[in-house]
C-alpha positions in Angstrom: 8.8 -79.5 118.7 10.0 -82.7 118.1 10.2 -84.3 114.2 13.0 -85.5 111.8 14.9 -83.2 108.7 16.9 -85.6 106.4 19.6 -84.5 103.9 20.6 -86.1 100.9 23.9 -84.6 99.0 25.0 -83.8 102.9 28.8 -83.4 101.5 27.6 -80.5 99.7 28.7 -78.2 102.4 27.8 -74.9 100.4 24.8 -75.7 101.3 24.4 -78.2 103.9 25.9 -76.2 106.4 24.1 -72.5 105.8 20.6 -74.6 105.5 21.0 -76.5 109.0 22.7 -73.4 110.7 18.6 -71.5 109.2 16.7 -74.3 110.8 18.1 -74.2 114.1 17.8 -71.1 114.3 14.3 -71.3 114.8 13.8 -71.3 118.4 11.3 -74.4 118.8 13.5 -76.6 116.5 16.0 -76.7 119.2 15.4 -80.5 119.7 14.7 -81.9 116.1 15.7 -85.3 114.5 18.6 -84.4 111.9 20.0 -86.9 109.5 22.7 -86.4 107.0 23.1 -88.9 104.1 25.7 -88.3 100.9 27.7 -91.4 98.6 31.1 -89.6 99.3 32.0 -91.4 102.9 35.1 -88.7 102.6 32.4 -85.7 102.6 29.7 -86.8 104.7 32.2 -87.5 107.5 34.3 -83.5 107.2 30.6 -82.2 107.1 29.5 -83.7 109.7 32.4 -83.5 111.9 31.8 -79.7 111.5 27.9 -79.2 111.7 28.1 -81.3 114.8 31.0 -79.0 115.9 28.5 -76.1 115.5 25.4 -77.9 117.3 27.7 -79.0 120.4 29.0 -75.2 120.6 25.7 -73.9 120.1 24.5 -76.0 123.1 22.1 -77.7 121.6 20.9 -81.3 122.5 21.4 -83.1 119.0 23.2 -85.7 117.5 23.6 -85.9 113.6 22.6 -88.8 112.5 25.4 -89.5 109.6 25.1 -92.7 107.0 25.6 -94.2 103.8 22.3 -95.8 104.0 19.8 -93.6 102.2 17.2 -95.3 103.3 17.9 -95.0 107.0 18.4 -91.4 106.9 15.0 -91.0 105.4 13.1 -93.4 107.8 10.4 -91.0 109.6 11.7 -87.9 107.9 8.8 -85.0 107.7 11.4 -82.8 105.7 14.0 -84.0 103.2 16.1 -81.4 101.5 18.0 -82.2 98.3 21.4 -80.9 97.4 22.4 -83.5 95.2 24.8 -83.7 92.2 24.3 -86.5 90.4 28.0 -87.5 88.8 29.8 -84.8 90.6 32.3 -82.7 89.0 33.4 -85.6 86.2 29.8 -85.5 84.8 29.5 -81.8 84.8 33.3 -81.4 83.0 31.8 -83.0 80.5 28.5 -81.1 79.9 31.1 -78.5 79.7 33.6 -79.8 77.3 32.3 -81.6 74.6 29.8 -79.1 73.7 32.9 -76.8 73.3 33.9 -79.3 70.4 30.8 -78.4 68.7 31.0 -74.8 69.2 28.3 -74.5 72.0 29.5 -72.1 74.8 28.4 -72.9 78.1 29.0 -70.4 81.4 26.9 -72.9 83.8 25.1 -75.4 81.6 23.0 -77.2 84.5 19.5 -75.7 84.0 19.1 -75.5 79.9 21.6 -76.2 77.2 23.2 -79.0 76.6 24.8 -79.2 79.7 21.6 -79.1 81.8 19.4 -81.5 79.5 22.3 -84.0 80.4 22.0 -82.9 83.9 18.7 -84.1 84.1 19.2 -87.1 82.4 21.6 -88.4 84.9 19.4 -86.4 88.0 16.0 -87.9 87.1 16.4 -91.6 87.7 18.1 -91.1 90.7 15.6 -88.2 91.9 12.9 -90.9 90.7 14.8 -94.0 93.3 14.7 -91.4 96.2 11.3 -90.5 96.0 10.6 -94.6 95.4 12.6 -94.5 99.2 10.6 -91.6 100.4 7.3 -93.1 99.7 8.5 -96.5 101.5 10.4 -95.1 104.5 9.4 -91.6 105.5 6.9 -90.0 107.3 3.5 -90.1 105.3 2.8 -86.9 103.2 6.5 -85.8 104.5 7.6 -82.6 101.8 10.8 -82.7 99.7 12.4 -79.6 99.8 14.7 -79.7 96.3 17.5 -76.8 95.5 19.1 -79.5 93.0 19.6 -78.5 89.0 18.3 -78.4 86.6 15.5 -77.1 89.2 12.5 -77.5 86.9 13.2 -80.8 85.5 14.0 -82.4 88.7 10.9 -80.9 90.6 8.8 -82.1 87.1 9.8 -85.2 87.6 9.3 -85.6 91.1 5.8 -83.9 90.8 4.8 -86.3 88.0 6.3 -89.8 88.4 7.8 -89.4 92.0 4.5 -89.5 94.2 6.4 -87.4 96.7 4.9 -83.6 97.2 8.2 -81.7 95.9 8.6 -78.0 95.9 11.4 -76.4 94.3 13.8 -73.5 95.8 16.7 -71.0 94.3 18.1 -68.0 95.8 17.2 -65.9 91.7 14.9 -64.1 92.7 16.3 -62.8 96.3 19.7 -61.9 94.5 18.2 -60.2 91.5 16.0 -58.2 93.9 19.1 -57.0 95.7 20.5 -55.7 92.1 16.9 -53.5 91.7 17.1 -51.8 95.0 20.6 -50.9 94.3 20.1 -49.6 91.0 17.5 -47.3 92.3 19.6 -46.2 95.5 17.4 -48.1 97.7 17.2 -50.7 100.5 15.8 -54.4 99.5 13.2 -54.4 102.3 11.9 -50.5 100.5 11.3 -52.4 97.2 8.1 -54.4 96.8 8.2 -57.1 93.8 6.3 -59.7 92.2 8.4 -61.9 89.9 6.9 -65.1 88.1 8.0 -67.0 84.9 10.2 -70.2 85.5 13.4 -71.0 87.3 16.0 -69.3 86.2 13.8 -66.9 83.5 11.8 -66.2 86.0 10.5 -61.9 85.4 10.2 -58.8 88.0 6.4 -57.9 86.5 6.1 -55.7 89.4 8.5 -53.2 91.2 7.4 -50.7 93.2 8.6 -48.3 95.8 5.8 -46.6 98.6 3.2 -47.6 95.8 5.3 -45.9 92.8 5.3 -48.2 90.3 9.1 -48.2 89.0 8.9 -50.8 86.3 9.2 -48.0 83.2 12.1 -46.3 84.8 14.0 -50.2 85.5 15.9 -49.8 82.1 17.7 -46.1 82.5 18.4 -47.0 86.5 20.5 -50.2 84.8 22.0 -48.3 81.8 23.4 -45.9 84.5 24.8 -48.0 87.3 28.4 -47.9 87.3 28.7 -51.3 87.6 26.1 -53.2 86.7 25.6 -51.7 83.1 29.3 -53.3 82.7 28.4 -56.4 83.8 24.8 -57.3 83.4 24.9 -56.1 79.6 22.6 -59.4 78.8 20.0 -58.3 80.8 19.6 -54.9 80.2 19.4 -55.8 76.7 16.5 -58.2 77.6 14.9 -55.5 80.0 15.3 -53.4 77.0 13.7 -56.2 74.0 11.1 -57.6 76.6 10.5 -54.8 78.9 10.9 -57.2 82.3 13.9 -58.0 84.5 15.0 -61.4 84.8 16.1 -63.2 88.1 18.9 -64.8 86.8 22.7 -63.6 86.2 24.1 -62.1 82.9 26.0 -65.4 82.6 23.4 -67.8 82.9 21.2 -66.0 81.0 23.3 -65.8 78.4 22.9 -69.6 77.4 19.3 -69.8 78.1 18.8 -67.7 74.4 19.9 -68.2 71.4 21.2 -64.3 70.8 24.3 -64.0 73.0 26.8 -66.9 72.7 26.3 -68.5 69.8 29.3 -66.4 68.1 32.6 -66.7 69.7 33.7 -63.4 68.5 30.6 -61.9 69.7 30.5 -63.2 73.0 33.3 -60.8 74.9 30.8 -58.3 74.0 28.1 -59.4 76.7 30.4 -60.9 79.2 32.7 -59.7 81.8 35.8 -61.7 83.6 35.3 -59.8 87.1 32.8 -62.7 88.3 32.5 -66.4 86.9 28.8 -65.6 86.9 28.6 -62.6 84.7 29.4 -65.2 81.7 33.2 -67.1 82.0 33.0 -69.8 79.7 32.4 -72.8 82.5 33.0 -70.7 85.5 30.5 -72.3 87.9 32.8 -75.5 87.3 35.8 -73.7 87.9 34.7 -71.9 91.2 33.2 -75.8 92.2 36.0 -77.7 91.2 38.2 -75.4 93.2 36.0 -74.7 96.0 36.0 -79.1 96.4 39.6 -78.6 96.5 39.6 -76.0 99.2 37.9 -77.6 101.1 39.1 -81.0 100.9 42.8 -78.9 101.7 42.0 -76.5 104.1 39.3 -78.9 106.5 41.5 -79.2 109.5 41.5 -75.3 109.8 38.1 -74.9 109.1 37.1 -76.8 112.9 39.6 -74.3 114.2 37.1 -71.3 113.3 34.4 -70.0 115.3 31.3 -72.0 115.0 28.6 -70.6 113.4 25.9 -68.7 115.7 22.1 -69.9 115.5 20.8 -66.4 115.8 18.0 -65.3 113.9 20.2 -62.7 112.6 22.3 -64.6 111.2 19.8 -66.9 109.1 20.5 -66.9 105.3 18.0 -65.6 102.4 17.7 -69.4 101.5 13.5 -70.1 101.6 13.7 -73.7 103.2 14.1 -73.1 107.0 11.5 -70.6 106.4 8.8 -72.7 104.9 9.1 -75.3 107.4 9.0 -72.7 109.8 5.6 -71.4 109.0 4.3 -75.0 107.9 5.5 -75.9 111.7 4.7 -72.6 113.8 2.2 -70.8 111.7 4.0 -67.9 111.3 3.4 -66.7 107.6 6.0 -66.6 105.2 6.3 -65.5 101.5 8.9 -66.7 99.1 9.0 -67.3 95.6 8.5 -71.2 95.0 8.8 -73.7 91.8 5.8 -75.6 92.2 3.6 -77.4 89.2 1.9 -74.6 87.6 -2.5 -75.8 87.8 -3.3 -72.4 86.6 -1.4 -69.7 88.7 0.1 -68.3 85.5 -2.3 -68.9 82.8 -0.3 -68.4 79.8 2.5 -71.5 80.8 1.0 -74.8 80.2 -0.3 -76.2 83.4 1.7 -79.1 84.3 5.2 -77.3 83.9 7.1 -76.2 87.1 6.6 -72.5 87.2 8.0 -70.0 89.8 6.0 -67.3 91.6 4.9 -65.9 94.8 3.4 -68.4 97.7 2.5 -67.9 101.6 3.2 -70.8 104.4 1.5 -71.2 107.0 0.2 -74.3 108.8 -2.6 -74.6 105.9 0.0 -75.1 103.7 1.9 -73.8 100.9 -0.6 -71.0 98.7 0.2 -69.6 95.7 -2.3 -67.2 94.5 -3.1 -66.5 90.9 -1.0 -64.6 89.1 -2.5 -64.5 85.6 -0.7 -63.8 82.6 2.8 -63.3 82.3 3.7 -60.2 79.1 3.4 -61.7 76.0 7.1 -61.6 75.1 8.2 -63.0 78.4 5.5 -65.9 78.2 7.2 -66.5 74.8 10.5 -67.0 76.0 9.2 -69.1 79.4 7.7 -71.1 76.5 10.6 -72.0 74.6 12.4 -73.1 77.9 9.4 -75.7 79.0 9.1 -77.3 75.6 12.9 -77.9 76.1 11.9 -79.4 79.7 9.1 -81.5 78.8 11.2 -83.2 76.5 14.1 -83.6 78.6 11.6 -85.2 81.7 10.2 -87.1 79.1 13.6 -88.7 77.6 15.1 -89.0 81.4 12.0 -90.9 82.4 11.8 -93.5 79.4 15.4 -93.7 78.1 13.9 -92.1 75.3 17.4 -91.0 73.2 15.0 -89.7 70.2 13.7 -87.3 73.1 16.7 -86.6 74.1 18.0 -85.6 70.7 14.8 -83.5 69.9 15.1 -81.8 73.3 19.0 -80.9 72.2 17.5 -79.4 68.9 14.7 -77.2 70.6 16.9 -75.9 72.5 18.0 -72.3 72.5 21.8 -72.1 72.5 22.2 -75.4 70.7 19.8 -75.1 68.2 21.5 -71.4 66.9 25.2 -73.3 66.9 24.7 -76.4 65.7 22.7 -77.9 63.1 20.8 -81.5 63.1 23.9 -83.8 62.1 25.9 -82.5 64.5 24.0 -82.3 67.6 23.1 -85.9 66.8 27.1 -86.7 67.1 27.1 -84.4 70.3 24.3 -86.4 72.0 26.5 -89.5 70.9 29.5 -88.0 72.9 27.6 -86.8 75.6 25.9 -90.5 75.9 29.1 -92.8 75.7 31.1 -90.4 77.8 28.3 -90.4 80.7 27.4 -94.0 80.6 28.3 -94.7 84.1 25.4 -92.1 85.2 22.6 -93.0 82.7 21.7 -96.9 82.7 18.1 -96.1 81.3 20.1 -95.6 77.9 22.0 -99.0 77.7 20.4 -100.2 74.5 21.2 -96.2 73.0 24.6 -96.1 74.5 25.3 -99.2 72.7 24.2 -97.8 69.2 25.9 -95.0 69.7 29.5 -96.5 70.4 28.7 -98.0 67.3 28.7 -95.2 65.4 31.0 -93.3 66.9 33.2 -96.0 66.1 32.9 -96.9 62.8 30.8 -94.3 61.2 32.1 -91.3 59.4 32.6 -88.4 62.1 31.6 -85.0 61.2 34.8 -82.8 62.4 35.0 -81.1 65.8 37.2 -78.0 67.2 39.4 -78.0 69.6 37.8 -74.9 71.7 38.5 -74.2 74.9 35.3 -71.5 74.7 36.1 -67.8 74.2 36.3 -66.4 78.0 37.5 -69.8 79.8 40.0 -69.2 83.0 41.8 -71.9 84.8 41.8 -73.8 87.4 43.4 -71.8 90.4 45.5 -74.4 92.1 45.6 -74.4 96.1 48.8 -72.8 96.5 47.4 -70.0 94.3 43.9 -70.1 96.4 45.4 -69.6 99.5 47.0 -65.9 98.6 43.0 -64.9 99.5 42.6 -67.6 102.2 38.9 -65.6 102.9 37.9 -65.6 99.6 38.8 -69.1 98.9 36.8 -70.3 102.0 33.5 -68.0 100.7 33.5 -69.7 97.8 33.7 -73.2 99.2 31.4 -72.5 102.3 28.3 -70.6 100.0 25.8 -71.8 98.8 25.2 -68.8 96.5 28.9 -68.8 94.7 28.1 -65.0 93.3 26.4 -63.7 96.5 29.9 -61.6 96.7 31.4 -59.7 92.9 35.2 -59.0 92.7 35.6 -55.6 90.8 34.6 -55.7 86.9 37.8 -56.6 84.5 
């Protein structure tokens, strides 16, 4: 087979890397078109180097096509994945940090919460100018294969104003099934589930084992694991309110709700230190910021290591090899996909991006009915979308009125701050990102203005109530393996140190 996959956000070698390593695993995609685009000429080029160092030792006939030009890399492109970061680390350091000042308590803040609303503001227009490039330059009805956050928003957008068919991915659902078999003594392949809700709240309304159906006994199998009742205390107390597991991790969880953060003293309570993940106060930008620095350090050495093997064994969980797999080959595959919602769960509106089963094949992508999600889990999917449409809405227009309502509805921010002062915060967040968001000149403007002369309503200066630093290099390369995990994955919490 013969056709061309493009990649946008190539530096990202978390994922970059594991994803091409899937796709040429496949045994017909042996002599596809690959093309590798980023804005970091320093990253694309120590990606590339090493991808093409994997290819040649894998002895395959290809020849990365590498650029700056975004517009080149997409020319003819039947498959474009996304891995983009949209202001890098300096954006997200500061959906971190100034919501600190106003007491809002972030673990990854770049799906809801302030961080991730601002997320999307800067992701949108620029999601928006590569679907404008897709249209123009790729293949027609060519299939954009996102794993960028704030997933929903980005795929919304796409979906709505893009004109580019756009399907969402994440690795939730495959990690949080993992966690069930475990807690039941059980392999993953001997547990059948059906999850839906949305990205990141998305709900295991089915688990069964040989036809038992084990959702009633999901809450005592989690209260007595050893480990995970230590350190998924936020979701067993959801299992235990809403009667459904969610997909995502005890940290991130933990700011998608307005119940578990939003008093520092109470916060320690729900969290553990073993894993950024299970609720560290910014800990997905710490494990980034230092996995970037690894990287960047430890490069030379890394072209010195075995390449990586294209054997299907050795193919990732990751859904996007396997969907263009099935959509080339015909070979069925099923995943859970964020895809607009038209009715597959009836109780979430129907244009917001919901996630749920699908099957490939070469008909397509199918996703059959699911119905109605519980009540109480519908409720909380609910809260999340309204927070969404707003956000889209806002990125879309330069809408800062939006914006500022879409701060208020949300979960986390809405139980710590109050109107006045998520009005300042949206002011911060505005000035400080201006570089990222030029659809808010004329709001940026007003808001330098009063942050300049106006009265300011005092701030703290909190550092968030489980923050760790910054490991340096020096300090990284004690655990040389477990620095380079964390810089090579794409799933930063696929592997837990011991609870603390």
């Amino acid at each position: 087979m013969s056709f061309k996959i493009a990649f946008i956000g190539a530096g990202s070698i978390g994922f970059t890397r594991g994803l091409l390593r899937d796709l040429l695993s496949v045994p017909e995609f042996q002599h596809i078109d690959v093309a590798f685009t980023d804005i970091n000429a320093q990253n694309l080029e120590m990606v590339t180097q090493l991808c093409q160092r994997d290819i040649d030792e894998n002895g395959l006939d290809i020849n990365i096509y590498s650029t700056l030009n975004r517009r080149e890399a997409l020319r003819d492109a039947r498959y474009i994945f996304s891995v983009v970061r949209i202001g890098g680390l300096e954006a997200f350091q500061h959906d971190i940090d100034i919501p600190l000042k106003y007491g809002v308590d972030q673990c990854v803040g770049d799906t809801l919460c302030a961080g991730g609303i601002m997320y999307g503001q800067r992701g949108i227009p620029e999601m928006l100018s590569i679907c404008k490039d897709i249209r123009e330059v790729a293949e027609p009805d060519c299939l954009l294969l996102n794993y960028a956050n704030p997933m929903a928003m980005l795929t919304w957008a796409c979906n709505k104003y893009g004109g580019v068919r756009t399907i969402g991915l994440c690795h939730g659902v495959q990690g949080g099934h993992r966690q069930i078999a475990n807690a039941f003594g059980l392999k993953k392949e001997e547990v059948d589930i059906i999850c839906a809700g949305i990205n990141h709240q998305t709900w295991y309304i089915s688990v069964k084992h040989n036809g038992e159906d084990l959702t009633g006994k999901m809450l005592e199998a989690f209260e007595n694991h050893p480990e995970f009742s230590k350190t998924e205390k936020v979701r067993i107390d959801m299992l235990r309110r809403f009667g459904y597991y969610s997909t995502e991790s005890n940290g991130h969880l933990s700011e998608y709700v307005p119940w578990y953060r939003k008093r520092p003293e109470e916060i320690n309570d729900w969290i553990d230190l073993g894993s950024w993940i299970n609720g560290e106060t910014g800990g997905y930008l710490r494990v980034c910021t230092e996995g970037r620095n690894w990287f960047q350090t430890d490069f030379p050495n890394w072209l010195k290591e075995p390449a990586m093997e294209y054997k299907q064994e050795n193919r990732g969980e990751e859904h996007g090899s396997y969907i263009v797999e099935a959509l080339e080959t015909g070979r069925v595959y099923r995943g859970h996909f964020n895809v607009v919602n038209n009715g597959v769960i009836s109780n979430l509106p129907i244009d917001a991006i919901i996630e749920a089963p699908g099957y490939v094949d070469r008909n397509g992508i199918n996703m059959p009915h699911v119905g109605e999600l519980p009540l109480g889990c519908a409720a909380v999917c609910n809260v999340s979308i309204s927070v969404q449409r707003l956000a889209v809405e806002a990125a879309v227009n330069g809408d800062d009125v939006l914006l500022r309502q879409a701060m208020m509805m949300d979960p986390l921010v809405g139980a710590v701050c109050n109107p006045k002062e998520i009005w300042q915060m949206t002011d911060e967040m505005l000035v400080t990102q201006e570089q990222w968001l030029p659809q808010y000149k004329q709001a940026i403007a007003e808001a330098k203005e009063r942050l300049s002369t106006g009265t300011l309503l005092p701030t703290k200066d909190y550092h968030g109530a489980a923050r760790l630093k910054v490991k340096s290099v020096e300090e990284m390369a004690q655990n040389k393996e477990a620095a380079r995990k964390n810089a090579g994955e794409s799933d930063k919490a696929k592997e837990r140190p011991a609870m603390k």
